[in-house]
C-alpha positions as CSV (number, residue, x, y, z in Angstrom):
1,X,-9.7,-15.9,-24.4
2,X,-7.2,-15.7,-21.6
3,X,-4.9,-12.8,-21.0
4,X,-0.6,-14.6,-20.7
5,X,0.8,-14.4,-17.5
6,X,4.4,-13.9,-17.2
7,X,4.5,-17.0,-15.0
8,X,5.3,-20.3,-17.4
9,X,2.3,-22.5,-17.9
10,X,2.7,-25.6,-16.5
11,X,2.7,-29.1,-18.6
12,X,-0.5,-30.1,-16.7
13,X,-2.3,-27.1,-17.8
14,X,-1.4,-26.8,-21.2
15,X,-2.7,-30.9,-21.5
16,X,-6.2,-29.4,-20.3
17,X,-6.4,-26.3,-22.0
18,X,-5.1,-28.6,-25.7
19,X,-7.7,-31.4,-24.3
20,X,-10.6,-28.9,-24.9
21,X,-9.4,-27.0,-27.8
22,X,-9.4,-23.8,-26.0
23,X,-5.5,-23.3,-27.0
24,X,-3.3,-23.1,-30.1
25,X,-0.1,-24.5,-29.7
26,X,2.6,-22.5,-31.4
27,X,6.4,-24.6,-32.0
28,X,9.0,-22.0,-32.7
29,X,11.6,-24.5,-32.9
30,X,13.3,-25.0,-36.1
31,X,12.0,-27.3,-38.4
32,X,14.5,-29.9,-37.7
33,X,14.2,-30.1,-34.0
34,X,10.2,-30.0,-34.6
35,X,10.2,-32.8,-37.2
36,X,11.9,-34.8,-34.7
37,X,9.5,-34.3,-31.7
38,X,6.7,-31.8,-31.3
39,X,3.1,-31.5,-29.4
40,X,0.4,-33.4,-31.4
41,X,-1.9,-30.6,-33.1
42,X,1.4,-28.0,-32.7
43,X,1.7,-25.5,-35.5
44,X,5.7,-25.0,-36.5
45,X,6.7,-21.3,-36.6
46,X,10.5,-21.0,-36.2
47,X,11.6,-18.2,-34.0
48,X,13.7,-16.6,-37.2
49,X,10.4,-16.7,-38.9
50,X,8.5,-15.2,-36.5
51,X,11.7,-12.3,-35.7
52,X,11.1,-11.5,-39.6
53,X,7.5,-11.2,-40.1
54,X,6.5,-10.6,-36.2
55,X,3.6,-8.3,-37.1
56,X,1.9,-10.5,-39.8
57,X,2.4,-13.3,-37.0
58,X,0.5,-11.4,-34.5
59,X,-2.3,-10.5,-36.8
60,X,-2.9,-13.6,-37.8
61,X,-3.0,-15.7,-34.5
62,X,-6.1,-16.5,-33.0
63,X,-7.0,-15.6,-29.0
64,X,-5.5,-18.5,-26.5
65,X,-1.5,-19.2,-28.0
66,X,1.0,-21.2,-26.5
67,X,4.3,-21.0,-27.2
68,X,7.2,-23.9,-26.8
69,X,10.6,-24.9,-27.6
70,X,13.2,-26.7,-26.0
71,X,13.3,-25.1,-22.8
72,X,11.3,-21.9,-22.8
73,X,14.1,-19.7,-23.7
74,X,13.3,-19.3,-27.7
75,X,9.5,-19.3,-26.5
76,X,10.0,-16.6,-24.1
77,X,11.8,-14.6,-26.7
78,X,8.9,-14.7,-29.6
79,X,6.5,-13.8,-26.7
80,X,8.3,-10.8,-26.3
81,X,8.4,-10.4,-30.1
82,X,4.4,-10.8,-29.9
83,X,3.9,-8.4,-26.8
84,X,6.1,-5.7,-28.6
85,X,3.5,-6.0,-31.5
86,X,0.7,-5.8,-29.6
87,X,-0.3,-9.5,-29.5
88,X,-0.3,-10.0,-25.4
89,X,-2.1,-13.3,-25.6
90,X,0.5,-15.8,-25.6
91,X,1.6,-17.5,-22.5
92,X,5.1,-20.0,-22.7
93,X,5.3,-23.8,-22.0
94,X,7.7,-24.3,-18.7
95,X,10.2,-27.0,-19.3
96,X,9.2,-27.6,-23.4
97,X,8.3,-30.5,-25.4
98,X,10.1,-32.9,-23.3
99,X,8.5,-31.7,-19.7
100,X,5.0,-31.9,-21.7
101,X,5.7,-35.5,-22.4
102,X,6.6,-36.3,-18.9
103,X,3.4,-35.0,-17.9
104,X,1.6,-37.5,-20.1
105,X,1.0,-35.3,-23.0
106,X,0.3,-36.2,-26.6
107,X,4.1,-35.8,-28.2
108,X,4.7,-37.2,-32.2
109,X,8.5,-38.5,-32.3
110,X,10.1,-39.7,-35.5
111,X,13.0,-42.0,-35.3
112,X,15.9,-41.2,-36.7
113,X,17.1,-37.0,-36.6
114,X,18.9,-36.0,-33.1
115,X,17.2,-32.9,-31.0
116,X,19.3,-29.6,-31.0
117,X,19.9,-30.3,-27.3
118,X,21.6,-33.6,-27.6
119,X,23.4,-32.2,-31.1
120,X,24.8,-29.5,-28.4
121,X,25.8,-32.3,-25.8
122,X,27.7,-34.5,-28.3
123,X,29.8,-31.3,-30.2
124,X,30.9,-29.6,-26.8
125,X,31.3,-32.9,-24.7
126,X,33.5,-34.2,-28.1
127,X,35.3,-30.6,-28.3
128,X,36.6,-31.0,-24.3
129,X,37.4,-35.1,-25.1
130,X,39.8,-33.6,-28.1
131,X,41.1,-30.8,-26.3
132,X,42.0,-32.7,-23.5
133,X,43.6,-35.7,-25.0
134,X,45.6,-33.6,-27.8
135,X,46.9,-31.8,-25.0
136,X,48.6,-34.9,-23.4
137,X,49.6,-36.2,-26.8
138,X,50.7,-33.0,-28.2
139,X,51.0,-29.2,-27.1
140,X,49.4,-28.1,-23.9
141,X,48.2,-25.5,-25.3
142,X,45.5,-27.9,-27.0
143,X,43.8,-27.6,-23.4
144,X,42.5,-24.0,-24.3
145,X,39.9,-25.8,-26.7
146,X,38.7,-27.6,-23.6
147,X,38.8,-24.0,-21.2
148,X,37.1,-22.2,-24.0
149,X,34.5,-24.9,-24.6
150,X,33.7,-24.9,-20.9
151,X,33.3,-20.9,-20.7
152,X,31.5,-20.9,-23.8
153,X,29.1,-22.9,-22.1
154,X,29.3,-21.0,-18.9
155,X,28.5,-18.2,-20.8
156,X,25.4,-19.8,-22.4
157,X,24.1,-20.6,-19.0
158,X,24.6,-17.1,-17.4
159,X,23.3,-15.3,-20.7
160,X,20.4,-18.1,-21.8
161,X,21.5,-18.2,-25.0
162,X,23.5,-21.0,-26.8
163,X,25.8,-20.1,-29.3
164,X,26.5,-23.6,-30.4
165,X,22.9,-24.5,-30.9
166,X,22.8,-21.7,-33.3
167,X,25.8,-22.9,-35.7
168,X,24.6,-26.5,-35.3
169,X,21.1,-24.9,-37.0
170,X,22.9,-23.8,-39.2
171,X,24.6,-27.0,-40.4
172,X,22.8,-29.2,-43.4
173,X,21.8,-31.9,-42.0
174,X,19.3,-29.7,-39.7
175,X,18.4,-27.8,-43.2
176,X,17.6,-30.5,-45.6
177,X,14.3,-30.0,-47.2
178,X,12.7,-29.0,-44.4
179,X,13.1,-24.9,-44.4
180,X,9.3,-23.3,-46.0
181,X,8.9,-20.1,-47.0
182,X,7.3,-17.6,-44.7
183,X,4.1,-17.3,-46.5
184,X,3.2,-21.2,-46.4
185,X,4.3,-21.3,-42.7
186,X,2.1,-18.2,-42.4
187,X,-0.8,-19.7,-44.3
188,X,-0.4,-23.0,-41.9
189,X,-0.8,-20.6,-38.6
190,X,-4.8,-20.8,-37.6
191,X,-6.3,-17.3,-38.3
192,X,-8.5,-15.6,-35.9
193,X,-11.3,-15.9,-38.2
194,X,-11.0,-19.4,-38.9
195,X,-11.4,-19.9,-34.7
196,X,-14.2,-18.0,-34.3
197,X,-16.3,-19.9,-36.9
């Protein structure tokens, strides 16, 4: 077992330490963006899971945990989660799924669904197109859907969060038959006993 550093792990690591089984690779992306792409071997436990039942997630993980998302920023936040419960053993993936591709990692994809990130891109990059060309066809006052756009994502930069990302999760078509209750995905997390043996 290996005590988290507040310093990300980097891809190359996380390949070695998967490699030889010595960690357990925790997802807490929703279950959309993690049916779409996720670490081979990953266990899915979404972030609002894990906010609900954080102490039942930290009694139940084994030793060595890494966590991942997108970026490290929903990571970093169930880490915190952990710590606060008294589980101090997790370190977080820099750079996500996608940087642990780049580095040659083993990464399942499914064709077809669209990750969060690129579902963020295409509403706020097609909110600013609107905005902007209603406010040459019609009132200029259309352009504040453009300014508030671009300061909503200012603001998501400068806080690291990302409102949109949140209502987009929200939305069915990153729902559909893919939410489980928290007791399956806590049955599907590897229990410290079941390591051990």
């Amino acid at each position: 077992m290996t005590q988290a550093t507040l310093a990300p792990l980097s891809p190359e690591v996380l390949r070695e330490r998967t490699e030889s089984g010595a960690a357990v690779v925790i997802d807490v992306r929703t279950p959309a963006e993690f049916a779409v792409e996720h670490i081979a071997g990953s266990y899915n436990v979404p972030l609002d899971t894990l906010k609900e039942h954080t102490g039942d997630v930290a009694a139940r993980l084994p030793g060595d945990v890494v966590l991942v998302c997108a970026s490290g920023m929903r990571a970093t936040d169930a880490r915190e989660r952990l710590a606060a419960a008294g589980f101090t053993q997790a370190d977080v993936l820099a750079g996500g799924v996608s940087s642990y591709a780049k580095a040659g990692g083993d990464v399942v994809r499914r064709a077809g669904g669209w990750a969060m990130e690129r579902q963020v891109r295409m509403t706020a990059g097609s909110l600013v197109l609107v905005g902007a060309l209603a406010a040459q066809v019609g009132s200029r006052r259309l352009a504040l859907l453009s300014a508030g756009v671009g300061g909503g994502l200012v603001f998501s930069a400068l806080s690291n969060t990302c409102a949109m990302g949140s209502v987009l999760d929200r939305m069915p078509w990153n729902r559909r038959g893919r939410e489980r209750p928290a007791a399956e995905v806590l049955r599907g997390i590897p229990s410290r006993d079941a390591r051990r043996a």
